[in-house]
MDAnalysis code that builds the backbone (N, CA, C; Angstrom):
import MDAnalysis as mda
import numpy as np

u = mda.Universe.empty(402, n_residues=134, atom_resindex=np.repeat(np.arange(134), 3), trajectory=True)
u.add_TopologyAttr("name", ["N", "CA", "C"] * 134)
u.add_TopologyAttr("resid", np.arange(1, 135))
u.add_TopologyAttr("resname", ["UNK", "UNK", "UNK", "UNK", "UNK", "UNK", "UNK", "UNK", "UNK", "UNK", "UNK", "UNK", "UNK", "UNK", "UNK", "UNK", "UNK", "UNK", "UNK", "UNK", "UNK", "UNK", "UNK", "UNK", "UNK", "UNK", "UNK", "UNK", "UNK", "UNK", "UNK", "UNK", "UNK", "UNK", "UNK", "UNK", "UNK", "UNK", "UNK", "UNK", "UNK", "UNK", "UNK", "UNK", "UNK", "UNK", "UNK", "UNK", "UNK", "UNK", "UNK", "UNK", "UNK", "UNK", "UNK", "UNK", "UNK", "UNK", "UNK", "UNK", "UNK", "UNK", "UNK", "UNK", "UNK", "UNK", "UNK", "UNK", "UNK", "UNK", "UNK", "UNK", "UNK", "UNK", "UNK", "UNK", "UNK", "UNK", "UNK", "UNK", "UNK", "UNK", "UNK", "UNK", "UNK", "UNK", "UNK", "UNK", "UNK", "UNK", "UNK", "UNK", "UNK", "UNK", "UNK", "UNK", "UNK", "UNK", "UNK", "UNK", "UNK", "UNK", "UNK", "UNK", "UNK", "UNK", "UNK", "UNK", "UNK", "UNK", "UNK", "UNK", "UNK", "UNK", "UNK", "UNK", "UNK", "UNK", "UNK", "UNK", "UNK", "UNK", "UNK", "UNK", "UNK", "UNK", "UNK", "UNK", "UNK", "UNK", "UNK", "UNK", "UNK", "UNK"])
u.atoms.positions = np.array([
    [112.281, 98.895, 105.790],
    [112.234, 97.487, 105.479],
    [110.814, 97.066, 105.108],
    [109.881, 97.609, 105.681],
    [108.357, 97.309, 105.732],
    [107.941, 97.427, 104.026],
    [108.377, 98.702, 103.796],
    [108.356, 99.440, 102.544],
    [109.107, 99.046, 101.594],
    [109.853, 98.081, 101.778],
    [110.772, 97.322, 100.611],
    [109.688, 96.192, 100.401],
    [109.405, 95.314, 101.653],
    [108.700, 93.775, 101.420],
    [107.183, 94.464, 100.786],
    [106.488, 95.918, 100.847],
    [105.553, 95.959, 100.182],
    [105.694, 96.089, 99.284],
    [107.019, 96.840, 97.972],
    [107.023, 96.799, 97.391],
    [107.337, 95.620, 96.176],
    [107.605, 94.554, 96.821],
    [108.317, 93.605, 95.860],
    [106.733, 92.530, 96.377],
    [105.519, 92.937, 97.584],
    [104.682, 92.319, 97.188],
    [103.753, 92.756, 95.590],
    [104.002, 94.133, 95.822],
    [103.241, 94.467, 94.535],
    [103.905, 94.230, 93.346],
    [105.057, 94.374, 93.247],
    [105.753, 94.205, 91.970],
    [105.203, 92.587, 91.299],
    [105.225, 91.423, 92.495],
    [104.537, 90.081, 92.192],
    [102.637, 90.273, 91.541],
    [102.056, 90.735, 92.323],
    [101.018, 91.009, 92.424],
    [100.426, 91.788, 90.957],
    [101.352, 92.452, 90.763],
    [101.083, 93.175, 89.160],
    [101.198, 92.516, 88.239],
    [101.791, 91.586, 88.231],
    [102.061, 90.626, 87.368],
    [100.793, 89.315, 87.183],
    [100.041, 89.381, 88.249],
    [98.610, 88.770, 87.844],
    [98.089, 89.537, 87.051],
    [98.228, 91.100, 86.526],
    [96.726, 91.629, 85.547],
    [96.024, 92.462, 86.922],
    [96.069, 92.152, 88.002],
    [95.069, 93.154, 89.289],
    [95.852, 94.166, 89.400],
    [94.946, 95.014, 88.990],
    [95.399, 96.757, 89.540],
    [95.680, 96.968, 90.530],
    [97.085, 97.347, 91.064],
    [97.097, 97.863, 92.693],
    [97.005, 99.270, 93.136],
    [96.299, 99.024, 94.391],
    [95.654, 99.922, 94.758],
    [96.240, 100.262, 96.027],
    [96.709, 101.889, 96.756],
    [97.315, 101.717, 97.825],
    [96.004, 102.768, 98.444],
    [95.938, 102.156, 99.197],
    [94.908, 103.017, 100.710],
    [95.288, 103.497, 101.895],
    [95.365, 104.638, 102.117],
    [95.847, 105.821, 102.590],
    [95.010, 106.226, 103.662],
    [94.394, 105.830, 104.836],
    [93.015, 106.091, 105.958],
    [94.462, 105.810, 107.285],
    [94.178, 106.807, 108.477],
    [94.475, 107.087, 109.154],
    [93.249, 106.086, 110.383],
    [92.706, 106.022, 109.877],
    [91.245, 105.496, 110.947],
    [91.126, 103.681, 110.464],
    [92.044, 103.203, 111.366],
    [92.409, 101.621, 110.891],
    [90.979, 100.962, 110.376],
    [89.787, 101.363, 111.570],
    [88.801, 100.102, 110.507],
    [87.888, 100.720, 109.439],
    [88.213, 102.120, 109.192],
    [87.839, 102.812, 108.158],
    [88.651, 101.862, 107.013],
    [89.710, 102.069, 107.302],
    [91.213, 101.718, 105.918],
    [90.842, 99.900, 106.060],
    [90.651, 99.422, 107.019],
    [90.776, 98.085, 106.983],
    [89.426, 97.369, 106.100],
    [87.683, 98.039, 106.282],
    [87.077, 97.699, 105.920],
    [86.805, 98.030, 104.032],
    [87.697, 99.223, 104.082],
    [88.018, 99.488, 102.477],
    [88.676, 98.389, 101.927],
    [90.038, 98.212, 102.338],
    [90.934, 96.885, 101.808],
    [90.446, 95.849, 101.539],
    [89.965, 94.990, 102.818],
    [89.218, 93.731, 102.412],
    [87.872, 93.698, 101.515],
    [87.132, 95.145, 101.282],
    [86.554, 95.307, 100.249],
    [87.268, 95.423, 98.983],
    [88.248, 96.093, 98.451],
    [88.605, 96.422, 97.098],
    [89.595, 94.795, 96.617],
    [89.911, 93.925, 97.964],
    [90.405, 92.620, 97.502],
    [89.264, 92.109, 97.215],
    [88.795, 91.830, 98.034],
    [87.249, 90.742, 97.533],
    [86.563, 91.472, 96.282],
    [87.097, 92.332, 96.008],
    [86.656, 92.752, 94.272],
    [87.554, 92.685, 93.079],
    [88.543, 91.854, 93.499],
    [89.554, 91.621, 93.211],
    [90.454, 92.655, 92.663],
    [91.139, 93.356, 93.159],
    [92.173, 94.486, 93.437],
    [93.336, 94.100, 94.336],
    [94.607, 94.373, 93.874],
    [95.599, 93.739, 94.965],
    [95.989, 95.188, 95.319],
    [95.557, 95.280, 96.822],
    [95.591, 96.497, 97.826],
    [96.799, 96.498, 98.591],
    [97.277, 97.838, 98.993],
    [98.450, 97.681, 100.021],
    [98.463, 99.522, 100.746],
    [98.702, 99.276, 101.729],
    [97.481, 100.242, 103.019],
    [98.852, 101.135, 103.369],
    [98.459, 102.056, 104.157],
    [99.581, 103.239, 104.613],
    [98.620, 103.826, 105.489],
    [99.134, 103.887, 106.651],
    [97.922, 104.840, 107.637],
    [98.312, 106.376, 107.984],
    [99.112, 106.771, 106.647],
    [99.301, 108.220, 107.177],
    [100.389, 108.435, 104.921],
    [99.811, 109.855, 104.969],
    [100.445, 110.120, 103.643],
    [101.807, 110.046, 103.640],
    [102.436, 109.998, 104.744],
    [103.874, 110.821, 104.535],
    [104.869, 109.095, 104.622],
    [103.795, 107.786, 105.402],
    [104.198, 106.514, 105.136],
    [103.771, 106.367, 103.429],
    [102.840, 106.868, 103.236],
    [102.324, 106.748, 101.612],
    [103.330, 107.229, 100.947],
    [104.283, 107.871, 100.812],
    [105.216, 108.770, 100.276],
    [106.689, 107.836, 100.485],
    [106.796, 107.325, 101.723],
    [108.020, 106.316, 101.980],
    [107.940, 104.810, 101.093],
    [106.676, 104.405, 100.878],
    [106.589, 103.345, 100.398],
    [106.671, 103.422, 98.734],
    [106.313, 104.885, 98.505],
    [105.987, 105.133, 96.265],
    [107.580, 105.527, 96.401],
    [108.308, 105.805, 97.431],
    [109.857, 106.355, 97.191],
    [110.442, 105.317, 96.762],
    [110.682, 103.782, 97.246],
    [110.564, 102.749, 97.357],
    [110.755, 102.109, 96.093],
    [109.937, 103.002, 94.511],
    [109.786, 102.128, 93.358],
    [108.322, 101.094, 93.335],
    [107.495, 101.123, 94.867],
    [106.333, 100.559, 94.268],
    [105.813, 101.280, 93.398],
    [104.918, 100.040, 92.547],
    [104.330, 100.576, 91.681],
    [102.939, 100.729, 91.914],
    [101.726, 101.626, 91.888],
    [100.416, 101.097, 91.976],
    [99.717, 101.885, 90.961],
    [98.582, 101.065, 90.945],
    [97.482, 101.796, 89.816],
    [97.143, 103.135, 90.342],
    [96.585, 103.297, 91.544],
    [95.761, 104.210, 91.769],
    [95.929, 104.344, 93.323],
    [95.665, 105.839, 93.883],
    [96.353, 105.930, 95.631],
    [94.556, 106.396, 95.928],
    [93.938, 106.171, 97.160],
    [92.689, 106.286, 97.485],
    [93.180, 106.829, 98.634],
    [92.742, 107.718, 98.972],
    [93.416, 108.572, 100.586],
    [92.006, 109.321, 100.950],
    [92.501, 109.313, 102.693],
    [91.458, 109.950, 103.057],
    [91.897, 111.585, 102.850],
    [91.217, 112.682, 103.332],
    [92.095, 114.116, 103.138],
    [92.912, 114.585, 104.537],
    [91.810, 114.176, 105.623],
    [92.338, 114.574, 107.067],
    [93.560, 113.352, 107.687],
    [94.529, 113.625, 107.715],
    [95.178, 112.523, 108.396],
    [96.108, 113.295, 109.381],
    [97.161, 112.799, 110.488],
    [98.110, 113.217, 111.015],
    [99.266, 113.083, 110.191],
    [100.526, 113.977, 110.452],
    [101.743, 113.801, 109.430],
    [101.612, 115.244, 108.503],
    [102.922, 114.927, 108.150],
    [103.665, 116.525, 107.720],
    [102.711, 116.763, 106.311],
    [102.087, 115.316, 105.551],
    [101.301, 115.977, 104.441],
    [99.255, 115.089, 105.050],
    [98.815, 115.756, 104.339],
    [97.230, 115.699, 104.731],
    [97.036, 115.126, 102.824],
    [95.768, 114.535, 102.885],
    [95.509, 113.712, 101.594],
    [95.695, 115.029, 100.530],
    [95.781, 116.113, 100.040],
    [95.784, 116.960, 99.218],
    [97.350, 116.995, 99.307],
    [98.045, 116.981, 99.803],
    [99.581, 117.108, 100.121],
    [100.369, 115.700, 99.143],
    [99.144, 114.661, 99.560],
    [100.096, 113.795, 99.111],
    [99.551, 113.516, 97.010],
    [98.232, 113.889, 97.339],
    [97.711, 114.017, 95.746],
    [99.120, 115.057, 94.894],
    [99.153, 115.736, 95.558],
    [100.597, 116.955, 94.869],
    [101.577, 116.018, 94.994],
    [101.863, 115.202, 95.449],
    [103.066, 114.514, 95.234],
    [103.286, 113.768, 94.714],
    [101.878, 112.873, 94.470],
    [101.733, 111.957, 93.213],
    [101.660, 112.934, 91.840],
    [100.722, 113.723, 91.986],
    [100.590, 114.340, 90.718],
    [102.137, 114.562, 90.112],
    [103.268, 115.134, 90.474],
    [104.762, 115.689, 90.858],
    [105.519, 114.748, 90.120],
    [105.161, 113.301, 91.183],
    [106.416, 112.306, 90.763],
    [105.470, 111.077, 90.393],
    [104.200, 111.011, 89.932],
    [103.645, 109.854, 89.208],
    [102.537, 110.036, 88.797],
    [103.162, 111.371, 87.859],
    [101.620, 111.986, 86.812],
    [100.463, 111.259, 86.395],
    [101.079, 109.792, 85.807],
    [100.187, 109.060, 85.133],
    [99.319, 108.432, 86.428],
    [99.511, 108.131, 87.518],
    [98.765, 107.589, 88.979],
    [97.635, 108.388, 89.145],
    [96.229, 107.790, 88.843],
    [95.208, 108.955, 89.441],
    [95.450, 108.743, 91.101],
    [94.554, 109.721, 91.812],
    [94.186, 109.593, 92.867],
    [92.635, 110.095, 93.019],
    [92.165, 109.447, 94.229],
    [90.702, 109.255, 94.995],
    [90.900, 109.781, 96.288],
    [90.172, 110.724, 96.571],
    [90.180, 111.081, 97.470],
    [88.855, 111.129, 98.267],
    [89.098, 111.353, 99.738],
    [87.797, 110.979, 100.542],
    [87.353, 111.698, 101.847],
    [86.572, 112.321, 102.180],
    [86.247, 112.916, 103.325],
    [85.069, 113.060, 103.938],
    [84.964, 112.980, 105.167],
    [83.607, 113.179, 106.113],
    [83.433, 114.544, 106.213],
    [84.011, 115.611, 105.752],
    [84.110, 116.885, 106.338],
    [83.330, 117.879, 104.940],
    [81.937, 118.287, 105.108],
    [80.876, 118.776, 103.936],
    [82.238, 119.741, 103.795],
    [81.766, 120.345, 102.308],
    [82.616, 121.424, 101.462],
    [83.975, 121.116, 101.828],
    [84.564, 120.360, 101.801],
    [86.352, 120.047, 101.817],
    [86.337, 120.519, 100.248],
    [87.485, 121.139, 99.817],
    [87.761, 121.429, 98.901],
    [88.805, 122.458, 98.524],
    [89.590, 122.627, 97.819],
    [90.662, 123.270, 97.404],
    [91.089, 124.054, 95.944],
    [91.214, 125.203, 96.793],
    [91.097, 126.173, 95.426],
    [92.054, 126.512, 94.509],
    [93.722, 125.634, 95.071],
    [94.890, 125.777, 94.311],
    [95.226, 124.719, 93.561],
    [95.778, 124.478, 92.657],
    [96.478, 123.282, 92.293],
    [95.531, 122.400, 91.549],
    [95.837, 121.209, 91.001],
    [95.686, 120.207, 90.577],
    [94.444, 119.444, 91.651],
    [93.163, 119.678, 91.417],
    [92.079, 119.013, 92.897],
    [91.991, 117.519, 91.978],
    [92.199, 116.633, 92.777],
    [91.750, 115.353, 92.435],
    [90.001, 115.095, 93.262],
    [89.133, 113.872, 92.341],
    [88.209, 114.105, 92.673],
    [87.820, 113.326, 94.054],
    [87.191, 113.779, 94.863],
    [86.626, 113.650, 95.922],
    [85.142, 112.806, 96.403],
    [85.623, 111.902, 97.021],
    [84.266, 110.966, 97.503],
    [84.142, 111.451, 99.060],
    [82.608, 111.620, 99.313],
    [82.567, 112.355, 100.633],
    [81.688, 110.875, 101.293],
    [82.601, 110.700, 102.911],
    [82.238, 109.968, 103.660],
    [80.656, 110.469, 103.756],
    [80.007, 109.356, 104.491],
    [79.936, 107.846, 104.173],
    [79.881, 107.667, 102.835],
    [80.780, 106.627, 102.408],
    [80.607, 106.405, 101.062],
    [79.861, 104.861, 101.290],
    [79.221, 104.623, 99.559],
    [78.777, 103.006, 100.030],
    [80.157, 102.482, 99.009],
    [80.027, 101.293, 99.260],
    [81.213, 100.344, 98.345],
    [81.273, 100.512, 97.005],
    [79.820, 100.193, 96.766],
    [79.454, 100.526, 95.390],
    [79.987, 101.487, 94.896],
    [79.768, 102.678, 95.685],
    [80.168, 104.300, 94.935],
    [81.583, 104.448, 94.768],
    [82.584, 103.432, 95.162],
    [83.837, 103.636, 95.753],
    [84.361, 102.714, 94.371],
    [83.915, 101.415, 94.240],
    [84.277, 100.882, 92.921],
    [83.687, 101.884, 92.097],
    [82.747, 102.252, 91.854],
    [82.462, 103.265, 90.554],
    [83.878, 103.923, 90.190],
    [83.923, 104.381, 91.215],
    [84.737, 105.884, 91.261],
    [86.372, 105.061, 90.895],
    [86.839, 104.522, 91.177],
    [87.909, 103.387, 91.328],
    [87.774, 102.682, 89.381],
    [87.130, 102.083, 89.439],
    [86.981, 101.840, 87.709],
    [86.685, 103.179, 86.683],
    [85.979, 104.037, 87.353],
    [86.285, 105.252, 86.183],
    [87.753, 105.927, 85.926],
    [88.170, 105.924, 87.421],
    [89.728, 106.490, 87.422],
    [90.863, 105.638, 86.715],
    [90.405, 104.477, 86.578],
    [91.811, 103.185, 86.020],
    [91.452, 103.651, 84.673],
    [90.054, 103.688, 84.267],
    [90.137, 103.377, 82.375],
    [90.354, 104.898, 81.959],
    [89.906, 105.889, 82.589],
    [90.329, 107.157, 82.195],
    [92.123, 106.834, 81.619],
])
């Protein structure tokens, strides 16, 4: 049900012109202080604290611009798990990915690119506007 009312918030929300953005952090005021950043930059955001809720909510028919995940989370997929699943079933969706953990990286598949904690805001919109106009 959660995952229905988010999706028909974004379906409204897209319809202003703001790119939505879903954020994927397991670590609430990690994910929380991202959100109220990428709104106040005007981005209409909508949060998942684990990939495999990230996966229940894109099943759903939301639509979003772009998925920002951390890599380490709890749940049956970890942020590289769920990048393969976007890549899979919403080719055109980049993803951002993010980690505190030096040399994270992956030698199979499709690697989406990687922002390593601490990130500043700044570096996070960079990375966030290069991925939409690509």
């Amino acid at each position: 049900m959660a995952a229905e009312m988010m999706a028909s918030r974004a379906t409204a929300s897209a319809e202003t012109g703001q790119p939505v953005i879903l954020v994927v952090e397991d670590e609430e005021l990690v994910r929380l202080s991202a959100v109220e950043f990428l709104r106040f930059s005007d981005y209409q955001v909508l949060e998942a604290p684990d990939a495999d809720t990230a996966v229940d909510m894109l099943n759903t028919g939301l639509e979003v611009d772009l998925v920002f995940s951390d890599v380490r989370m709890p749940g049956r997929l970890d942020g590289f798990g769920l990048a393969d699943w976007v890549h899979t079933h919403r080719p055109s969706v980049p993803v951002l990915l993010t980690s505190g953990y030096v040399g994270t990286a992956r030698s199979i598949g499709r690697a989406p690119p990687i922002l390593s904690k601490p990130y500043s805001f700044q570096r996070l919109l960079q990375k966030i506007d290069e991925l939409l106009r690509e």
